[in-house]
C-alpha positions in Angstrom: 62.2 51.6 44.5 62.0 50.5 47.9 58.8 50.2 49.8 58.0 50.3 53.6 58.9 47.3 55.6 55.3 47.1 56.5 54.3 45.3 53.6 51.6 47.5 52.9 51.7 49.2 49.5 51.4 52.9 50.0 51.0 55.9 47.9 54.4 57.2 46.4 54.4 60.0 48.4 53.2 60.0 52.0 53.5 61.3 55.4 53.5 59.5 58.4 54.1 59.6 62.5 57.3 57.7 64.0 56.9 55.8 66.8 58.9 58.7 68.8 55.9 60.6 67.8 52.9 58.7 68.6 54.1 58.0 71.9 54.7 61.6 72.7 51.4 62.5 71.4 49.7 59.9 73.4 51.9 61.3 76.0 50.9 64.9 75.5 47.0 64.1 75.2 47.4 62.7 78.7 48.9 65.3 79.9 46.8 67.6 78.7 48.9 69.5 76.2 50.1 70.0 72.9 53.2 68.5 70.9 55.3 71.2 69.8 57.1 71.3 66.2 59.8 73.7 66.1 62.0 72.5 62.8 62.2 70.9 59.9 64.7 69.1 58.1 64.7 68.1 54.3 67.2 65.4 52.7 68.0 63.8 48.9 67.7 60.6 50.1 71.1 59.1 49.1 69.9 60.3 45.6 66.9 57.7 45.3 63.7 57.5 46.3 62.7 57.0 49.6 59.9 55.5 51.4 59.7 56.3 55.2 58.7 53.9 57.9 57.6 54.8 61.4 60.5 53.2 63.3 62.5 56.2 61.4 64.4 58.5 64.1 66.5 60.2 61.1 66.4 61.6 57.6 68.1 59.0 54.9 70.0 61.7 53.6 69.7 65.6 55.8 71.2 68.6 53.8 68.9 71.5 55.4 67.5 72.1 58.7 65.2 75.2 59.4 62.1 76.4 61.4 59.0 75.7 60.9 56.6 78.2 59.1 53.7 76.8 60.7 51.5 73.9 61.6 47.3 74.2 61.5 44.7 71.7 61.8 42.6 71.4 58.3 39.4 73.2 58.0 37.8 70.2 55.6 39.3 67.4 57.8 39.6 67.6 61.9 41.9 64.6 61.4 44.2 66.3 59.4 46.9 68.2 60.1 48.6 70.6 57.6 53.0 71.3 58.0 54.7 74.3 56.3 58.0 74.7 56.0 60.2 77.0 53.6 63.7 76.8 52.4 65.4 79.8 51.4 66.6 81.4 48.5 69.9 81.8 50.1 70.6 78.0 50.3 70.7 75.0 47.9 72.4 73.2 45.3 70.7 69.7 46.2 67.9 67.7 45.6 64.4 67.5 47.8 63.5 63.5 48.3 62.2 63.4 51.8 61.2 65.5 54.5 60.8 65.0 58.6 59.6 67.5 61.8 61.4 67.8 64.7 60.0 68.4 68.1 61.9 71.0 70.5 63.8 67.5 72.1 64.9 67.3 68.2 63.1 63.9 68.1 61.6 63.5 64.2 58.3 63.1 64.6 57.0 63.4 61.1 58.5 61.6 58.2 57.4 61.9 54.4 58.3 60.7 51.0 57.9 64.4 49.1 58.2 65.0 45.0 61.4 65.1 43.9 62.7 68.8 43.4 66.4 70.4 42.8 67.0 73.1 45.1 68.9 75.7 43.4 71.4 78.1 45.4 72.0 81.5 45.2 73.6 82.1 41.8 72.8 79.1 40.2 70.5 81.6 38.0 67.2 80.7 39.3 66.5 82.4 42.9 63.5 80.8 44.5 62.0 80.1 48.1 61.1 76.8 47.9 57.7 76.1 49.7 56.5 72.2 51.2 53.5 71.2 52.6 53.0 68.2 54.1 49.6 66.4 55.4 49.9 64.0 58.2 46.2 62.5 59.3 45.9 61.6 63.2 42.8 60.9 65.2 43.3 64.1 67.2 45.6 66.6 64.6 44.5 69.2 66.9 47.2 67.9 69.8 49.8 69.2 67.3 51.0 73.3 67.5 54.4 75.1 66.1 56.6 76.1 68.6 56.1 79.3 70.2 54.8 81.7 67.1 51.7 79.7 65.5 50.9 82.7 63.9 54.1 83.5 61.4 54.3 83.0 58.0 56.9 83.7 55.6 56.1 85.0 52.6 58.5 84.8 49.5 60.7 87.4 49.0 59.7 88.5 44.9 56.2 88.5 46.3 56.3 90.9 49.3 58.8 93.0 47.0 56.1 93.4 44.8 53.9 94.1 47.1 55.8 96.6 49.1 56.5 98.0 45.6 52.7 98.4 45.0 51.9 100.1 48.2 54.5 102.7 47.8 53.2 103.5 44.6 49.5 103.4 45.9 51.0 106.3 48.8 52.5 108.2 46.9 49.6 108.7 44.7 47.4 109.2 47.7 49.8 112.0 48.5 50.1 113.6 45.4 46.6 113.6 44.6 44.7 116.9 44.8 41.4 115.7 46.6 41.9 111.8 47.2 39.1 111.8 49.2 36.0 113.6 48.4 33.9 115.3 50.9 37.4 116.2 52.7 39.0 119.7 53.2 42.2 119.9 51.2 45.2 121.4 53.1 46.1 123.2 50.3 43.5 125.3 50.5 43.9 126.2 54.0 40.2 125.9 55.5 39.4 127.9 52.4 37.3 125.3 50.5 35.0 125.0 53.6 31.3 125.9 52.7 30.5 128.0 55.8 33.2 128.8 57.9 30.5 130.7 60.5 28.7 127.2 60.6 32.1 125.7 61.3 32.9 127.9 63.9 29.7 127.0 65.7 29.9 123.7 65.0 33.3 123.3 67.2 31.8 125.8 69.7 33.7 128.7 68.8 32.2 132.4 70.0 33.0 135.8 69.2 36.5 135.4 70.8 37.5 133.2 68.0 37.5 136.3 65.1 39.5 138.3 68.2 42.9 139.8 67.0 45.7 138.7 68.9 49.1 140.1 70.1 52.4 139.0 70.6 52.9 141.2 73.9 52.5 140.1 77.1 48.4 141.3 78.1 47.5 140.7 74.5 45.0 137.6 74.7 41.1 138.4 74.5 39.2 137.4 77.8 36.7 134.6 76.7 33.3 136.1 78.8 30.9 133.6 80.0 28.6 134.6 77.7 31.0 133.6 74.9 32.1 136.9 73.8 35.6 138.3 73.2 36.2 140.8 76.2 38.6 143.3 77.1 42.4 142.0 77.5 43.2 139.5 80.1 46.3 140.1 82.7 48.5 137.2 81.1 50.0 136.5 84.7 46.5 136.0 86.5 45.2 133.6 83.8 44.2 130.1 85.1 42.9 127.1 83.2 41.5 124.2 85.5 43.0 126.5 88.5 46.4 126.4 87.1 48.7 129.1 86.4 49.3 129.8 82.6 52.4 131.5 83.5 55.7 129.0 84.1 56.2 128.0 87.3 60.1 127.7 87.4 62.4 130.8 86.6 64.8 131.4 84.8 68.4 129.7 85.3 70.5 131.4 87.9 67.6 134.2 88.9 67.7 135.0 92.7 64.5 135.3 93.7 62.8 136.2 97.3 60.7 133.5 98.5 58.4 133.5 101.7 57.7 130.0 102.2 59.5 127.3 103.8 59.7 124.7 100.9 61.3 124.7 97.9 59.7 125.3 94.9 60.5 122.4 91.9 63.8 124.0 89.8 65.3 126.1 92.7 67.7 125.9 95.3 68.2 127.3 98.5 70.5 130.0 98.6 72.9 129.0 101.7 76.2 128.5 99.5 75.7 124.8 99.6 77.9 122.5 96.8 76.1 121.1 94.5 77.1 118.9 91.3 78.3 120.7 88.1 76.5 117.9 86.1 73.4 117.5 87.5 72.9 121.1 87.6 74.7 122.2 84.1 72.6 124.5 83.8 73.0 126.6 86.2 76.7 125.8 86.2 77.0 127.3 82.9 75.9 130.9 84.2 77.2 131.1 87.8 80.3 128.8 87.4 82.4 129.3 90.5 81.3 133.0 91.4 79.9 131.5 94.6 82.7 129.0 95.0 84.4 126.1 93.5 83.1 123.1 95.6 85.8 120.6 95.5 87.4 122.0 92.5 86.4 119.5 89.8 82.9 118.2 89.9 80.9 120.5 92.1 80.1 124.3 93.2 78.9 126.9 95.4 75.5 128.1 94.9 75.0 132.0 96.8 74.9 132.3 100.8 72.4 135.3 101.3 71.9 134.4 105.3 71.9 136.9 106.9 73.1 139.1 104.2 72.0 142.1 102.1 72.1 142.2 98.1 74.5 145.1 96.7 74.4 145.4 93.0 77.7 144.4 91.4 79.8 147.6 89.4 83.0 149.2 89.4 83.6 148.7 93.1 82.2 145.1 93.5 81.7 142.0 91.2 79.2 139.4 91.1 80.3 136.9 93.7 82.0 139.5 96.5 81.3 139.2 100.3 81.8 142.1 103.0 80.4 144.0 105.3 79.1 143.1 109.2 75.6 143.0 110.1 77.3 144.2 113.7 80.4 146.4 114.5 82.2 146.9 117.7 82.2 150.7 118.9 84.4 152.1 121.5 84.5 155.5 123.3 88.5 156.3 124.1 89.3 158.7 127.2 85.9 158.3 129.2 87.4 160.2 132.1 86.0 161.5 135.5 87.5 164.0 138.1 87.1 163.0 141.8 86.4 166.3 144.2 89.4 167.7 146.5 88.8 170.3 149.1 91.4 173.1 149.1 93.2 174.7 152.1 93.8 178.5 152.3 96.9 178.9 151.0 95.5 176.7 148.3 93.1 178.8 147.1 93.6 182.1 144.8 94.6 185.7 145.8 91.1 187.5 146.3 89.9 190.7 148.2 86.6 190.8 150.7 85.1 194.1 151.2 82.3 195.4 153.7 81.3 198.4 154.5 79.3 199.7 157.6 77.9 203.0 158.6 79.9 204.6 162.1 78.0 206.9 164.2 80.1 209.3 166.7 78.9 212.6 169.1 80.8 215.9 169.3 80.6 217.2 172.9 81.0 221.1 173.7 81.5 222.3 177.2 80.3 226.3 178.0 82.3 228.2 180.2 79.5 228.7 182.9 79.1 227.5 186.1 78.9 223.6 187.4 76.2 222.1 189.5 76.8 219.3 191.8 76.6 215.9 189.6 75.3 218.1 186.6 76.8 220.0 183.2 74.6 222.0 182.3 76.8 223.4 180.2 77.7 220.7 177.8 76.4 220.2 174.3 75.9 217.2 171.9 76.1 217.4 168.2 76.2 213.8 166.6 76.3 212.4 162.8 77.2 209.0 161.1 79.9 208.4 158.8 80.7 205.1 156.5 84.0 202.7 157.5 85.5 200.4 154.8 87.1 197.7 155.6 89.0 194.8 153.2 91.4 192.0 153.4 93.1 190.0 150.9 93.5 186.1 151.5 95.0 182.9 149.6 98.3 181.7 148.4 97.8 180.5 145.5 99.3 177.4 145.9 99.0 174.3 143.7 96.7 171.4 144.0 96.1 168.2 141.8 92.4 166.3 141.5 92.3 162.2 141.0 91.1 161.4 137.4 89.1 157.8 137.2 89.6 156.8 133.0 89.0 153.8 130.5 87.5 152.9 127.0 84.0 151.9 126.8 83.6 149.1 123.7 79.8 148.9 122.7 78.7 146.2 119.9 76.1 148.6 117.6 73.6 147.0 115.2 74.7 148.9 112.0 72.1 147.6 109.5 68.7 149.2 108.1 65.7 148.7 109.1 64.7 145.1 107.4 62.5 142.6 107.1 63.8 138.8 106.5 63.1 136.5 103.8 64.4 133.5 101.7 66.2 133.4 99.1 66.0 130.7 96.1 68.2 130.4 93.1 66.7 128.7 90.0 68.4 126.0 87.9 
């Protein structure tokens, strides 16, 4: 059996600090911080005993390295500080003579002389974690941590089995059991088991509203009054809670809707035949696909253009999708003519009669047969009357003539559409 070089005779089985790690402690006081063990190696030792001396940077014999469970300071002794480490189940086939922690510079800082133990592997017919705990005693144990999880533990694997085993068994008990915990209502029995449902009802602040029936229509929900009575049906659409509209805000996919302001509500689009993207609007894809338009042909489409346009409802003369009409249409007025005067000359003018007619007034003188005076005849006599005279005369030729025309067309553009009154137009994805 050797013993440490030392010269002082020392338990069998012992832990001590290398000089590595004293010197990094004293280093890590100093500065302030802690000395971090992250593994853990364990060894055979050659197959003998072993008895570890400070000046020790290796194992005699390693056949395992690992991480450390965890390192804590003892609560019986503050000089004390306590290593875990476990070895698997899965690995083995060896013996356990010695053991050593590392630091995360891999420098051993730890060395003991543990009990010897065989290490059996998987297979071998006897599965076991095998579990070592090692004291090491320093003036200040509490400048020693784990690595960076001080707080996990491994458990062996028959144990938390068993346990997980025990609290399945314990649930499903709880579940199965009729009342597992008194006092409490049972779902099974639906509210039913409840010792005064009116009590219950004004315990959770619950009025006459609450024993209301309720419809499945549209207009069906009881009005809660402020007075905490059911009232008379509400109109669904004008419900608010908190000033908020019950009824959904976004339509449904692909409905054109009129829309007064000039923002866009969130889920719709203006309809101005923009392209859009197939994926990011599926939705809407998958109802309108390329009525509107293709887009590029692969990865986007047309949404509606209703600029400037009115709606006509699709049938046997037009299909969802078709354009026509003009909001304006030229209108022209063929053969505006106009006839510029010509005087005409006698001959010129048409075959025509003037007639007049005037009255004529004459005197019948009658001589007697006695006899004459100087300068006078006395024996003359008058008889006078009137009589009409017609008189005519026929004028004009006849003759041709011709009278300058002045034509042309006269194009007007004419506003051919209703009366109307403009809004926007939003499609919803």
């Amino acid at each position: 059996m050797r013993l440490p070089t030392s010269g002082v005779v020392m338990s069998q089985y012992y832990a001590i600090l290398t000089e590595v790690g004293l010197a990094k402690l004293a280093q890590a006081e100093a500065d302030g911080q802690k000395l971090q063990l992250v593994d853990f190696a364990v060894g055979d030792g050659g197959g003998d005993y072993v008895a570890p001396e400070s000046s020790w940077t290796a194992l005699t014999h390693e056949v395992w390295r690992g991480t450390l469970n965890r390192v804590y300071v003892s609560e019986t002794d503050e000089q004390v500080f306590t290593i875990e480490g476990v070895v698997p189940r899965e690995v083995g086939g060896w013996y356990i003579r010695e053991f050593g922690a590392l630091d995360s510079d891999g420098d051993l800082i730890v060395i003991a002389a543990v009990p010897e133990r065989f290490k059996p592997a998987e297979g071998d017919g006897a599965n076991l974690d095998q579990h070592i705990r090692v004291l090491v005693r320093y003036s200040n144990a509490d400048a020693v941590s784990v690595n960076d999880t001080p707080d996990t533990i491994l458990a062996r694997k028959d144990y938390v089995d068993a346990a997980d085993s025990q609290l399945m068994e314990a649930i499903a008990q709880h579940r199965d059991s009729a009342a597992p915990h008194s006092g409490h209502a049972r779902i099974s029995e639906n509210l039913a088991d409840l010792t005064s449902t009116e009590a219950a009802r004004d315990n959770l602040g619950l009025k006459d509203a609450a024993t209301r029936a309720v419809g499945k229509l549209v207009g069906e929900l009881p009005a809660y009054e402020d007075n905490g009575d059911g009232g008379p049906v509400l109109d669904v659409p004008s419900l608010k809670v908190n000033g908020h509209s019950l009824v959904p805000e976004r339509g449904i996919p692909g409905t054109v809707s009129e829309w007064t302001g000039d923002f866009l509500p969130d889920g719709a689009l203006w309809c101005d035949g923009r392209t859009v993207s197939r994926t990011e609007y599926d939705r809407l894809f998958n109802i309108v696909g390329t009525k509107f338009g293709e887009g590029n042909g692969e990865t986007t489409f047309n949404v509606p253009d209703r600029r400037n346009r009115v709606a006509v409802g699709a049938g046997d003369q037009y299909e969802v999708g078709d354009k026509g009409g003009n909001d304006q249409r030229d209108h022209s007025h063929p053969n505006n003519l106009s006839v510029s005067g010509h005087p005409l000359r006698l001959g010129q003018m048409p075959s025509h009669d003037h007639e007049s007619a005037r009255d004529l007034p004459w005197v019948n003188r009658d001589r007697g047969s006695g006899p004459r005076r100087s300068g006078r005849d006395d024996s003359t006599s008058f008889t006078s009357r009137t009589e009409q005279a017609v008189m005519s005369s026929s004028r004009g030729g006849s003759e041709s003539h011709m009278h300058g025309l002045t034509g042309g067309i006269q194009n007007t553009t004419v506003d051919v559409r209703q009366p109307y009154e403009a809004t926007n137009f939003i499609i919803w994805y």
